[in-house]
GUKOL-442833 format. One record per residue (C-alpha): residue number from 0; x, y negated, z. Coordinates in steps of 0.02 Angstrom, whole numbers, plus 50000, padded with zeros to 5 digits. Example, Ala and Ser with C-alpha at 12.3 -4.5 7.8 and 13.67 -1.06 7.14 Angstrom:
BEGIN
<node 0, <50615, 50225, 50390>>
<node 1, <50684, 50053, 50357>>
***
This chain:
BEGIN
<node 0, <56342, 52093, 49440>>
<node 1, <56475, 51993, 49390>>
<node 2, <56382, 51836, 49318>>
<node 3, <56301, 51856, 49481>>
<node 4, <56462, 51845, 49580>>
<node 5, <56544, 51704, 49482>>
<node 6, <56377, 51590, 49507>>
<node 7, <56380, 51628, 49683>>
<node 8, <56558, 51564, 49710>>
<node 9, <56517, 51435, 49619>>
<node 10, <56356, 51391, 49722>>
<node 11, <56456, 51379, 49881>>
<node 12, <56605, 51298, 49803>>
<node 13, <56614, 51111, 49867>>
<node 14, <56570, 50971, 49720>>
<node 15, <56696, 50848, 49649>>
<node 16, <56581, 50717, 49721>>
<node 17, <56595, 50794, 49903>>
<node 18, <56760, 50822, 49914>>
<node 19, <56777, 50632, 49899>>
<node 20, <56645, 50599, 50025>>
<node 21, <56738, 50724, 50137>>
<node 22, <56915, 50629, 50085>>
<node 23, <56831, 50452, 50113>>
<node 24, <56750, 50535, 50279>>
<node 25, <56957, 50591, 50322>>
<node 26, <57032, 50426, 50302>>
<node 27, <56886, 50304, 50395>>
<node 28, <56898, 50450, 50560>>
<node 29, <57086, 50422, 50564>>
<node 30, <57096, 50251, 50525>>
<node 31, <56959, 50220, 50658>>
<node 32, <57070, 50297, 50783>>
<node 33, <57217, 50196, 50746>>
<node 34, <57092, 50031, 50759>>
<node 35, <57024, 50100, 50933>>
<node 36, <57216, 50135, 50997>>
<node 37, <57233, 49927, 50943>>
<node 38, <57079, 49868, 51008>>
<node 39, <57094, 49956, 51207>>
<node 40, <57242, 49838, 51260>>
<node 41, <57196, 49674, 51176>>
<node 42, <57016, 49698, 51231>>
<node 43, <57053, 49737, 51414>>
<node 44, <57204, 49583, 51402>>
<node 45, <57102, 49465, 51319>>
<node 46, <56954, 49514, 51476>>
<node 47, <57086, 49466, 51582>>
<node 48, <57168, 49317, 51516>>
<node 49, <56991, 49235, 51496>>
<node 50, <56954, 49267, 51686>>
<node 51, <56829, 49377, 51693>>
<node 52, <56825, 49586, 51734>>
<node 53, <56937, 49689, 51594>>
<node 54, <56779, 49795, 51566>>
<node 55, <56688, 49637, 51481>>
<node 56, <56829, 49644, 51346>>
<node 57, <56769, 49835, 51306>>
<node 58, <56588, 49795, 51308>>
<node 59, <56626, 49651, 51174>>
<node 60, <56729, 49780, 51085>>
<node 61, <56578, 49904, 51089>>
<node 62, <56450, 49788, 51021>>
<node 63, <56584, 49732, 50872>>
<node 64, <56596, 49908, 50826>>
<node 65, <56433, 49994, 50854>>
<node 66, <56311, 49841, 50815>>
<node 67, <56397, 49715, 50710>>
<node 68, <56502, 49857, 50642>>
<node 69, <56355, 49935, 50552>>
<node 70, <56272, 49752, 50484>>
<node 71, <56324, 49701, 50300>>
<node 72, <56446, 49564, 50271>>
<node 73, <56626, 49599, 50267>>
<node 74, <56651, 49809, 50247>>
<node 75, <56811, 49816, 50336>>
<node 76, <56842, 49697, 50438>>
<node 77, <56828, 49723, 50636>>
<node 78, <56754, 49632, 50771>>
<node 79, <56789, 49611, 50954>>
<node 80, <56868, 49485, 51093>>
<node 81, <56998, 49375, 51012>>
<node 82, <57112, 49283, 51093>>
<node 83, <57085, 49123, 50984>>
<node 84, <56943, 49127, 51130>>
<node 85, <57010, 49151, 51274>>
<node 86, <57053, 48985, 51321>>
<node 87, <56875, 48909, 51298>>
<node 88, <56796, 49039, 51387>>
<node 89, <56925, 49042, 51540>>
<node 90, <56873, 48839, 51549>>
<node 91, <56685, 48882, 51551>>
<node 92, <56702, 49005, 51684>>
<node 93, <56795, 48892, 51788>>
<node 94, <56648, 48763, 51755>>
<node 95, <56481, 48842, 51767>>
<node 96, <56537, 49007, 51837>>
<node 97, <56536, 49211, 51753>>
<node 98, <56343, 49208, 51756>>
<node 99, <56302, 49084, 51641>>
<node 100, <56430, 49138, 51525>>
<node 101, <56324, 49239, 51437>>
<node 102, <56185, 49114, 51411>>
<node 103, <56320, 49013, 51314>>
<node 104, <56360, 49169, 51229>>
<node 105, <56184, 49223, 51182>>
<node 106, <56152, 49002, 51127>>
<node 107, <56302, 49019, 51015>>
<node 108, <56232, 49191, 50932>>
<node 109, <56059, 49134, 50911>>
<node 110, <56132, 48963, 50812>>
<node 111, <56258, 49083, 50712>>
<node 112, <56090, 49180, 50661>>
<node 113, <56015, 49030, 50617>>
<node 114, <56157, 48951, 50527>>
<node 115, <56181, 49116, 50420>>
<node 116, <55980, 49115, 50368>>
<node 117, <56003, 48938, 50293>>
<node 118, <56154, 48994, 50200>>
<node 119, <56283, 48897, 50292>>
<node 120, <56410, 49029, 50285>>
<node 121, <56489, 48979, 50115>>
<node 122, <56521, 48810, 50188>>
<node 123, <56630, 48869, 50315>>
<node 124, <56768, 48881, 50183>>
<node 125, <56759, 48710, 50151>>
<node 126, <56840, 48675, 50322>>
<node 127, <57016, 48597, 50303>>
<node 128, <57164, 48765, 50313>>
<node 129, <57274, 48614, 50410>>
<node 130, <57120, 48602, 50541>>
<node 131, <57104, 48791, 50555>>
<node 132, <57307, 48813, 50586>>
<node 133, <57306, 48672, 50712>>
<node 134, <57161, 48756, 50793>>
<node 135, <57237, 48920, 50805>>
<node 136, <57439, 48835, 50857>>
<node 137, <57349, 48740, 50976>>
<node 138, <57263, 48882, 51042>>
<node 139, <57418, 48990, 51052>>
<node 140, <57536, 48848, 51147>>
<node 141, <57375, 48833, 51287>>
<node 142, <57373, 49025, 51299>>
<node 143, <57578, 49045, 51310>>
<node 144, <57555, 48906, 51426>>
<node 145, <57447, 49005, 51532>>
<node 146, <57481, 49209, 51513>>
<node 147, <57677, 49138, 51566>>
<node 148, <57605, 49137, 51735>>
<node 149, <57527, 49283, 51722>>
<node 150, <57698, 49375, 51665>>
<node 151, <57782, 49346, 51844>>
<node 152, <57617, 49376, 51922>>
<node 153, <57550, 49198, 51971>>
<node 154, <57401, 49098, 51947>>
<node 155, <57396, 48956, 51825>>
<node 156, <57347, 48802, 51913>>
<node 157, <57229, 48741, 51795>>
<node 158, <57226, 48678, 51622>>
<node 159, <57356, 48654, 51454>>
<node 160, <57426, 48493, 51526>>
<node 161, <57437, 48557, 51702>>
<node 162, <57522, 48731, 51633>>
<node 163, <57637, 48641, 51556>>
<node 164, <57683, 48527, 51696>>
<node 165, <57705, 48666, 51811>>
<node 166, <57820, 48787, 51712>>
<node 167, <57969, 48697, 51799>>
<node 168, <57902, 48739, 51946>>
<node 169, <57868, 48903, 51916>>
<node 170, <58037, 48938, 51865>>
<node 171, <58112, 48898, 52024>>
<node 172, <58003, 48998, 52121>>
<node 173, <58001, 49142, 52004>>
<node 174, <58210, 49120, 52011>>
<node 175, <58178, 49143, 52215>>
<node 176, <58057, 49280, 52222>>
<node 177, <58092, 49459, 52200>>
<node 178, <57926, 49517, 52149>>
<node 179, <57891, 49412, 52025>>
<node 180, <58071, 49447, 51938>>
<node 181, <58010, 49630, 51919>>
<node 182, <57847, 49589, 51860>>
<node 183, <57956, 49446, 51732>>
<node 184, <58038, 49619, 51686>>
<node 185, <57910, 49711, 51656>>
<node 186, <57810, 49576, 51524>>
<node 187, <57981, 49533, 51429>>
<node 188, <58019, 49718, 51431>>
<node 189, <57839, 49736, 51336>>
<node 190, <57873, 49570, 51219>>
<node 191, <58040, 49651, 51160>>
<node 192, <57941, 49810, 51120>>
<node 193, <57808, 49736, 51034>>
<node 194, <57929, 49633, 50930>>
<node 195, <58036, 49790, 50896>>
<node 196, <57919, 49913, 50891>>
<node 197, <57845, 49880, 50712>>
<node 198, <58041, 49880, 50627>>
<node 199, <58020, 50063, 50632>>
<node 200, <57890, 50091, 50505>>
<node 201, <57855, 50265, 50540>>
<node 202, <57807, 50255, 50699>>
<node 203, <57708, 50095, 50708>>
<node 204, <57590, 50176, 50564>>
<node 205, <57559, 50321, 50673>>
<node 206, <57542, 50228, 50847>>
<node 207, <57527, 50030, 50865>>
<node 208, <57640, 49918, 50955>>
<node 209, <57530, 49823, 51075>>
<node 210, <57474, 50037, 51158>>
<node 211, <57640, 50079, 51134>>
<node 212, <57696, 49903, 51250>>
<node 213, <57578, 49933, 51380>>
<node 214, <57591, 50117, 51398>>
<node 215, <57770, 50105, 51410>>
<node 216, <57771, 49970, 51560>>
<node 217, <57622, 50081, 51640>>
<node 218, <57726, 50219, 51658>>
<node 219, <57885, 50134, 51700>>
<node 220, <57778, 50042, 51857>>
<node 221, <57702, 50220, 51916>>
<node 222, <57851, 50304, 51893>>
<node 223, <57971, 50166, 51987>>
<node 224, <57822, 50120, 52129>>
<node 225, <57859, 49937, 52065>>
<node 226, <57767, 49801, 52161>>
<node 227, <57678, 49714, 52016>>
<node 228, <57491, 49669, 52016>>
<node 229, <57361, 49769, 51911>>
<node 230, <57208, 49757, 51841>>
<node 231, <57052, 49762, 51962>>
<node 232, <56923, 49885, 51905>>
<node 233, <56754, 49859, 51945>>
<node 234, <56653, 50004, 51827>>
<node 235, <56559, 49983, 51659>>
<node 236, <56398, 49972, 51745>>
<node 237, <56426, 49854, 51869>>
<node 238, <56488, 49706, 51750>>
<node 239, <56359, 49698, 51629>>
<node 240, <56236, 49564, 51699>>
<node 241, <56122, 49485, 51602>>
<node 242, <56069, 49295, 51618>>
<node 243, <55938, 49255, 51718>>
<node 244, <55829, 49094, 51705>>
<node 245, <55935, 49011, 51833>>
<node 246, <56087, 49042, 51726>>
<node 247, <56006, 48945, 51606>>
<node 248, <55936, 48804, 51736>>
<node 249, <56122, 48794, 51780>>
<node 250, <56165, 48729, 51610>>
<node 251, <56032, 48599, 51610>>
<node 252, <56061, 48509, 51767>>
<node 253, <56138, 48325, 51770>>
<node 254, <56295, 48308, 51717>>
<node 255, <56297, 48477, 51639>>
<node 256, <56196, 48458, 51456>>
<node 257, <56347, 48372, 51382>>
<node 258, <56489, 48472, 51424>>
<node 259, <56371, 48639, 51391>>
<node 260, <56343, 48583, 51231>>
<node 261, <56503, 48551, 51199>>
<node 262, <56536, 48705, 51237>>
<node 263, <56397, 48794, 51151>>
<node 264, <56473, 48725, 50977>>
<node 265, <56621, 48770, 50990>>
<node 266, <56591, 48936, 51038>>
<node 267, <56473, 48929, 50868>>
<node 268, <56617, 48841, 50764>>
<node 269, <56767, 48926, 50813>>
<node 270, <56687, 49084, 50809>>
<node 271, <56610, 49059, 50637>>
<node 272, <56765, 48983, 50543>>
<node 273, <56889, 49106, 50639>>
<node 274, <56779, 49278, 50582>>
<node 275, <56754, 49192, 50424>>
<node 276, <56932, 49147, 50399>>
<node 277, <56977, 49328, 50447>>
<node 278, <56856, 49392, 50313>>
<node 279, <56939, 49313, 50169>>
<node 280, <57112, 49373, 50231>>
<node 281, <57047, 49544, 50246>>
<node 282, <56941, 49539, 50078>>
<node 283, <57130, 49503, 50009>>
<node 284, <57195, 49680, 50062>>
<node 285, <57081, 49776, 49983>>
<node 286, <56999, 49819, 49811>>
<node 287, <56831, 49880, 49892>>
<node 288, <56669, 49751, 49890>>
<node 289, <56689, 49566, 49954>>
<node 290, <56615, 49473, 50093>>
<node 291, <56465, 49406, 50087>>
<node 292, <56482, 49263, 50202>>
<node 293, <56311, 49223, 50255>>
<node 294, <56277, 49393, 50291>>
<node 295, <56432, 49411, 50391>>
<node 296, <56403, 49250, 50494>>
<node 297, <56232, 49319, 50538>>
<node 298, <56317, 49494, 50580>>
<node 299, <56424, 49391, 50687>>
<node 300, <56266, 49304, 50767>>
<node 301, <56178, 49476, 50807>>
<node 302, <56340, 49538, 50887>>
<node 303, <56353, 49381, 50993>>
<node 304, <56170, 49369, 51035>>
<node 305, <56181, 49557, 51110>>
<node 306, <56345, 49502, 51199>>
<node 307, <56265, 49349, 51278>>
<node 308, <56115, 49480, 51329>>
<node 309, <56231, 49597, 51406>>
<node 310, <56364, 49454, 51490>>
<node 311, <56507, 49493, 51411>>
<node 312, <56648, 49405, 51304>>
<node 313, <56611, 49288, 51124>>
<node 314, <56645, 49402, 50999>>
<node 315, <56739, 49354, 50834>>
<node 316, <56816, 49450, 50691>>
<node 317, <57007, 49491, 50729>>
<node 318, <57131, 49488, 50584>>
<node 319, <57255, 49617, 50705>>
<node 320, <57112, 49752, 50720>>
<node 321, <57068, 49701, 50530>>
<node 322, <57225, 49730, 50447>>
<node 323, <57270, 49871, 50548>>
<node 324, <57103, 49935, 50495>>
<node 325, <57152, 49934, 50310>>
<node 326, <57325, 49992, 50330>>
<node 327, <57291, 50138, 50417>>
<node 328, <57190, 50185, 50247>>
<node 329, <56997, 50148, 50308>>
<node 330, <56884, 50172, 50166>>
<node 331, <56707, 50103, 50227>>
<node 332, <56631, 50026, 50376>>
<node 333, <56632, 50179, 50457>>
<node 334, <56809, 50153, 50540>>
<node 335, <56728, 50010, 50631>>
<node 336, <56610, 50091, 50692>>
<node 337, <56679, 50255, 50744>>
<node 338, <56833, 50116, 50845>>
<node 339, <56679, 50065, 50951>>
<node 340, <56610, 50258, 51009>>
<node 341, <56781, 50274, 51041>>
<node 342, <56781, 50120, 51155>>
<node 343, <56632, 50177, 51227>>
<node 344, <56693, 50350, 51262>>
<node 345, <56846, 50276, 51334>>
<node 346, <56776, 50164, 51442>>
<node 347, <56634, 50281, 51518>>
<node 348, <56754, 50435, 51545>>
<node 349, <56937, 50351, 51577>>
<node 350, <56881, 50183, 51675>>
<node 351, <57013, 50211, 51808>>
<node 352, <57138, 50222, 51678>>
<node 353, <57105, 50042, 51676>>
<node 354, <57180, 50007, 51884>>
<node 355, <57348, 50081, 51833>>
<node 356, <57403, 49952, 51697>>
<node 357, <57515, 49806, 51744>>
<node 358, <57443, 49616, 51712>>
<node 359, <57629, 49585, 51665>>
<node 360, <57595, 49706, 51531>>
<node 361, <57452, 49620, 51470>>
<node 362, <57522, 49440, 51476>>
<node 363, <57672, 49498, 51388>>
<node 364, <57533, 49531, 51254>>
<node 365, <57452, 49396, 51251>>
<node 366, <57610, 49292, 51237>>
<node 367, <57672, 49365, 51095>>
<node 368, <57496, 49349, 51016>>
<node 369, <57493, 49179, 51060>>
<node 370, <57658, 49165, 50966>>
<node 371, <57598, 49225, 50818>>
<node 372, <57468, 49102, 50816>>
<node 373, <57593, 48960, 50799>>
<node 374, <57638, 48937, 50599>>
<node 375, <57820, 48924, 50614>>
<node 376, <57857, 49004, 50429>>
<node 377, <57744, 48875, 50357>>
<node 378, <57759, 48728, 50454>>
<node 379, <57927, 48683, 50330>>
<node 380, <57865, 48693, 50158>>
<node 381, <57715, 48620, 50231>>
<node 382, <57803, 48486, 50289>>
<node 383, <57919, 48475, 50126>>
<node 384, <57767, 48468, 50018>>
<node 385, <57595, 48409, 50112>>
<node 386, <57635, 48313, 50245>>
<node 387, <57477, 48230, 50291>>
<node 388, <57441, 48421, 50303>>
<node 389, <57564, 48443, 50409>>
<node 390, <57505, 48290, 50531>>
<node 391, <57346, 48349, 50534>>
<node 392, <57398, 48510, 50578>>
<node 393, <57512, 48464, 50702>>
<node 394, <57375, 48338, 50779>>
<node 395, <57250, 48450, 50803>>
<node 396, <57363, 48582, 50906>>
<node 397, <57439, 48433, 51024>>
<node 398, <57264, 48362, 51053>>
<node 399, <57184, 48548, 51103>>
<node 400, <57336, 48542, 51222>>
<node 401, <57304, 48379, 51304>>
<node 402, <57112, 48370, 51296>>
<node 403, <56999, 48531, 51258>>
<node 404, <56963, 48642, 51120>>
<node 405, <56819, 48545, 51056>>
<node 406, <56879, 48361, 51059>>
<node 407, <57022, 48441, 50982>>
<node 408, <56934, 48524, 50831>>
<node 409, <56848, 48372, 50811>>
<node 410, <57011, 48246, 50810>>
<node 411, <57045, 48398, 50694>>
<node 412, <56922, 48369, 50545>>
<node 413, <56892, 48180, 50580>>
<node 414, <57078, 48154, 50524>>
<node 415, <57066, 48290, 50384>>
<node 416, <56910, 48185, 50296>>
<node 417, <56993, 48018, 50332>>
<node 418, <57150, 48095, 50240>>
<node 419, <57057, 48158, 50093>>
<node 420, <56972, 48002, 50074>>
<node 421, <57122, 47905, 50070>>
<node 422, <57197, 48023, 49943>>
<node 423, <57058, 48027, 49835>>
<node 424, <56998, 47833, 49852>>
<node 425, <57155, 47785, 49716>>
<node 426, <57104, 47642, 49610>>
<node 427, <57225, 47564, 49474>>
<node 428, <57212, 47369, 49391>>
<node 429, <57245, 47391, 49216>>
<node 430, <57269, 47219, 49144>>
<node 431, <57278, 47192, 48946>>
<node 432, <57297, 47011, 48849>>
<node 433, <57153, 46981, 48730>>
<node 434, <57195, 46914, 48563>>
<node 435, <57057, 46782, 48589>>
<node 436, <57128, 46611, 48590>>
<node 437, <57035, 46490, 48717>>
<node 438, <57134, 46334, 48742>>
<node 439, <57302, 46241, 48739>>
<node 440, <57435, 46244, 48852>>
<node 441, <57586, 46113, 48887>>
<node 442, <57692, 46255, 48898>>
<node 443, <57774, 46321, 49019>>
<node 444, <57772, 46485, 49134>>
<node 445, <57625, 46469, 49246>>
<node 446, <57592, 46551, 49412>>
<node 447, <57578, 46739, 49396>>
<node 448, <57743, 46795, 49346>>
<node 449, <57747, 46944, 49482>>
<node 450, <57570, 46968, 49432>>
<node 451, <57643, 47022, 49243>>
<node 452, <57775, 47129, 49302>>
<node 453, <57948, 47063, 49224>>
<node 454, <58067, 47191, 49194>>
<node 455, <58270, 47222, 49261>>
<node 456, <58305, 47100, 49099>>
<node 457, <58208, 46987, 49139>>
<node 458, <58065, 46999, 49002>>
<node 459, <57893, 47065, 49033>>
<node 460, <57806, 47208, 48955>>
<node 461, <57786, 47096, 48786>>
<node 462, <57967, 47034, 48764>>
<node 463, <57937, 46870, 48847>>
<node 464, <58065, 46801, 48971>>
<node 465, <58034, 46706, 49126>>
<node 466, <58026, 46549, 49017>>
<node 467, <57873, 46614, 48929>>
<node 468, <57998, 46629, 48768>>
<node 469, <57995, 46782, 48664>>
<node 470, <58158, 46888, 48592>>
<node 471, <58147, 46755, 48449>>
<node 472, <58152, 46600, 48575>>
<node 473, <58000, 46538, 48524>>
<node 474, <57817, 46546, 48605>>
<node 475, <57744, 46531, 48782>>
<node 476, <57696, 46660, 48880>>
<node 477, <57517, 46707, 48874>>
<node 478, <57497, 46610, 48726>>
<node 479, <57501, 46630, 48536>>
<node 480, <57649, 46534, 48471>>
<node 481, <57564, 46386, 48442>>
<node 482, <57521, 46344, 48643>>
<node 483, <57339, 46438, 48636>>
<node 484, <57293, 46530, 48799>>
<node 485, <57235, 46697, 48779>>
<node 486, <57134, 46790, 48910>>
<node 487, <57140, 46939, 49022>>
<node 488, <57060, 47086, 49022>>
<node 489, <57071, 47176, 49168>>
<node 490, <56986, 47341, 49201>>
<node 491, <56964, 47450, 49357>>
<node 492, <57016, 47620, 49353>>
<node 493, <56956, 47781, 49480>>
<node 494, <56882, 47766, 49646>>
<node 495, <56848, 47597, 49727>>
<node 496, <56810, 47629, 49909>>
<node 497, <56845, 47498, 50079>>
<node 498, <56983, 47606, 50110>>
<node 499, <57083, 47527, 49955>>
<node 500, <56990, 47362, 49955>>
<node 501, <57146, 47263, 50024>>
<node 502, <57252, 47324, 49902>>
<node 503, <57147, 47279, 49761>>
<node 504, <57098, 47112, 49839>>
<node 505, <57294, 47060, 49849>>
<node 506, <57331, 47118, 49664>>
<node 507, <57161, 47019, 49615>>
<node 508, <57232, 46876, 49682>>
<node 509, <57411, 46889, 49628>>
<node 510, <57329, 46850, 49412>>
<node 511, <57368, 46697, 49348>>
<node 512, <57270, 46564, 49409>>
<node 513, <57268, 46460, 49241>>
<node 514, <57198, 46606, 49125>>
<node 515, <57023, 46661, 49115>>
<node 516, <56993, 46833, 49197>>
<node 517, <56866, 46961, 49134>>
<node 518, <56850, 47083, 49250>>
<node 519, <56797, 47281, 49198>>
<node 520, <56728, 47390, 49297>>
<node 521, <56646, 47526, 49190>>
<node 522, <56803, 47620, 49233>>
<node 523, <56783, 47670, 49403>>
<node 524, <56711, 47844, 49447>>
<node 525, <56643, 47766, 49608>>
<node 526, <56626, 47608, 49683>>
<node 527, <56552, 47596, 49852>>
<node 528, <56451, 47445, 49939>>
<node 529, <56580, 47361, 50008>>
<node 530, <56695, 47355, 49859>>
<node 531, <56547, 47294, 49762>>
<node 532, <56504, 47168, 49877>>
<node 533, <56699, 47100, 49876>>
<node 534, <56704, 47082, 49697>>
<node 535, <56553, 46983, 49690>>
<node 536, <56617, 46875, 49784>>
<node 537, <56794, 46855, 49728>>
<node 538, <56712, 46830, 49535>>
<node 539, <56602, 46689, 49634>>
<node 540, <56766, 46613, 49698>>
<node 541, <56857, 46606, 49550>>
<node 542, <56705, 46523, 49443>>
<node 543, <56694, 46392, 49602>>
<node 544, <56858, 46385, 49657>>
<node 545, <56938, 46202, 49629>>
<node 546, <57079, 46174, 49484>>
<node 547, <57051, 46340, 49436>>
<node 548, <56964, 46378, 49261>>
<node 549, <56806, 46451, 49266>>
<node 550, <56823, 46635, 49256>>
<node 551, <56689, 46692, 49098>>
<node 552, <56596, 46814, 49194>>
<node 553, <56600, 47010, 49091>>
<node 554, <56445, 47130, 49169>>
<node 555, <56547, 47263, 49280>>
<node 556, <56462, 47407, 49242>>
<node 557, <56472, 47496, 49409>>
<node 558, <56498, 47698, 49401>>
***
């Protein structure tokens, strides 16, 4: 009886094994939670900032969790509306309207899928960092820029250059104007918050700073009746609207093609090398399996595609939801997608909860996200150590200002590859004095004295003075003692490209013109057409060229 007993005890008693699944199980529930209590006011402010209904935010945040959520790629990363977005997508519902916003969507997703079956993913990280933190500063300026209006309650009047032109004005009529002082109040109340907020440690691992902002300021307004604008709610339901076929048409008529396809890659691009970015932050807080990028990209493309099908927001990976995802302890990838039922829940039980929220609120979100998009820590070493870096960097964010997001980019990486080909494109002359004697000389120091390189005492690399005499007083420079010429060698060292071809032209033609030249070029590691072509003809000139001797041509064996 007691054998049997003890072996039923130990039937029902749990297995090592299970109590870690039920640990594991623990920690992704409560870490979900704290990911949902992130996601509900950037998803809803990020909805709003972009122009379109705050329940489009939610939707994008349900597909991130529930869809893309459960796809392999990155395990803990989360997905949702981002406000590295926003500002594209405000400009594209201003242009073709909140219908055809999802065909762009759905375009983008179907070339992420594509991109991430060919394998493209990987490549992604070969996009300059200076070109991604231009991207994202120039992103944050044009969204401070723009939620600043929002945080007094008034509407931008268009785009970054014509934000920024009008922030005088809107601080004189914001300095006249009652209303919007409150609602000023009631946004830089929620900045301070969100800045102070995560000082105490305690708390901000239990609730989050952006909830805790916008909670705050919702109760203050409904307690105080304050006359602030709030957000419009329209129901789940009635948002989600698919493109039709004349969504589509829309993006085909004239005039239309260029800027929608404009549009349509940099939804792709952005999206991509932002989630991508995000994954190899996030695969840098944890010890648990690491991305795989091309499945992520083509997680990212399913999530995107479903978006575009249902109307909603881009979606991208967010490095806020992400790390607070791993802080709060999350285990697998079931945090992520628990943080989307939860935004699903929310938003089909608690949609009024939505009207009661103050924009101000939300802009005073969005600003301070905005500001932490802007690299101030690292702009000085930056500076101090890579500064054509730091000009890229710092070109990229002023030209998303004054043009667009995409000619921006673009300016971006054009002046990242013409940097790194300048800095790798070095080529060095390396001249040397064969011991071959070739003919007589009067005497005398010949043209080419800068060419040699005399030192601060007046002697060259070999002793010789100016006079051509050595330390003992006797001999001609470039000679043997006994008034013999000797030639030079000179070989060409690293990477000849056009972008260095001046350079090397000018030291070329700063050699003696009364020695014979052999010129090397087995040395360099690449020498491109027009480089070649150059030195042809420079070797035909100096064989040609009149009173000069004739140069005894050496192969060049080119790299």
């Amino acid at each position: 009886m007691r054998r049997s007993r003890v072996a039923r005890q130990r039937q029902f008693r749990p297995s090592i094994p299970s109590r870690q699944a039920l640990s594991v199980w623990r920690a992704d529930v409560t870490a979900s939670l704290v990911v949902f209590l992130v996601a509900v006011p950037l998803c809803v402010g990020v909805a709003v900032a972009s122009g379109v209904p705050a329940e489009l935010g939610l939707v994008t945040g349900i597909v991130g969790g529930l869809l893309t959520g459960l796809l392999p790629g990155s395990s803990l990363q989360v997905s949702g509306p981002a406000a590295g977005l926003t500002v594209l997508v405000f400009e594209a519902v201003q242009e073709y309207g909140l219908g055809t916003l999802g065909a762009l969507v759905l375009i983008a997703g179907v070339l992420q899928l594509a991109m991430g079956a060919l394998r493209l993913g990987r490549w992604f990280r070969a996009i300059s960092v200076a070109v991604v933190q231009g991207m994202l500063a120039g992103i944050g300026l044009v969204l401070i820029a723009g939620q600043l209006y929002a945080l007094v309650d008034a509407k931008a009047p268009g785009g970054g250059p014509a934000n920024l032109g009008g922030l005088p004005k809107l601080a004189a009529d914001t300095a006249g104007s009652g209303a919007s002082l409150t609602a000023l109040a009631v946004g830089a109340g929620t900045i301070v918050l969100l800045v102070l907020w995560p000082k105490w440690r305690r708390a901000a691992r239990v609730v989050p700073a952006p909830l805790v902002g916008v909670a705050l300021a919702t109760v203050v307004v409904w307690m105080l009746d304050l006359p602030v604008a709030r957000v419009e709610v329209a129901g789940l339901l009635d948002v989600v609207q698919p493109p039709g076929s004349a969504d589509f048409l829309r993006l085909t008529e004239a005039g239309a093609v260029a800027g929608a396809l404009g549009t349509v890659l940099a939804f792709t691009l952005i999206a991509s090398a932002e989630s991508l970015f995000s994954a190899a932050a996030v695969d840098r807080l944890h010890d648990g399996p690491r991305t795989d990028y091309d499945k992520e990209l083509m997680a990212q493309g399913a999530g995107n595609t479903v978006c575009g099908l249902l109307g909603a927001l881009p979606m991208t990976a967010v490095i806020v939801r992400s790390s607070a995802n791993v802080h709060a302890g999350a285990r697998t990838k079931a945090s992520r997608v628990l943080h989307g039922a939860w935004l699903l829940l929310f938003a089909v039980a608690l949609p009024a909860a939505l009207g009661v929220v103050p924009l101000a609120a939300l802009a005073g979100v969005l600003v301070h996200a905005g500001g932490k998009l802007l690299p101030v820590k690292q702009w000085r070493p930056l500076w101090r150590e890579h500064r054509g870096e730091a000009v890229v960097l710092a070109a990229t964010a002023v030209a998303i200002v004054a043009t667009n997001m995409f000619e921006g980019v673009l300016l971006g990486l054009l002046m990242a590859v013409a940097k790194s080909a300048w800095e790798t494109s070095h080529v060095h002359l390396e001249i040397v004095e064969l011991d071959e004697p070739v003919a007589p000389v009067a005497g005398g120091a010949k043209a080419g004295d800068a060419a040699a390189g005399l030192g601060a005492d007046g002697r060259g690399p070999d002793g010789r003075g100016p006079d051509g005499r050595g330390p003992d007083g006797h001999g001609t420079r470039g000679t043997d003692g006994s008034g013999t010429r000797r030639p030079v060698l000179v070989r060409a060292l690293g990477h000849a490209t056009f972008l260095r071809l001046p350079k090397l032209l000018d030291q070329l033609e700063a050699l003696p013109k009364d020695r014979e030249i052999q010129l090397d070029l087995s040395g360099l590691r690449h020498l491109d057409h027009a480089c070649a072509a150059a030195l042809g003809n420079w070797e035909e000139q100096q064989r040609r060229g009149p009173g000069g001797t004739t140069r005894q041509k050496t192969p060049s064996v080119a790299p």
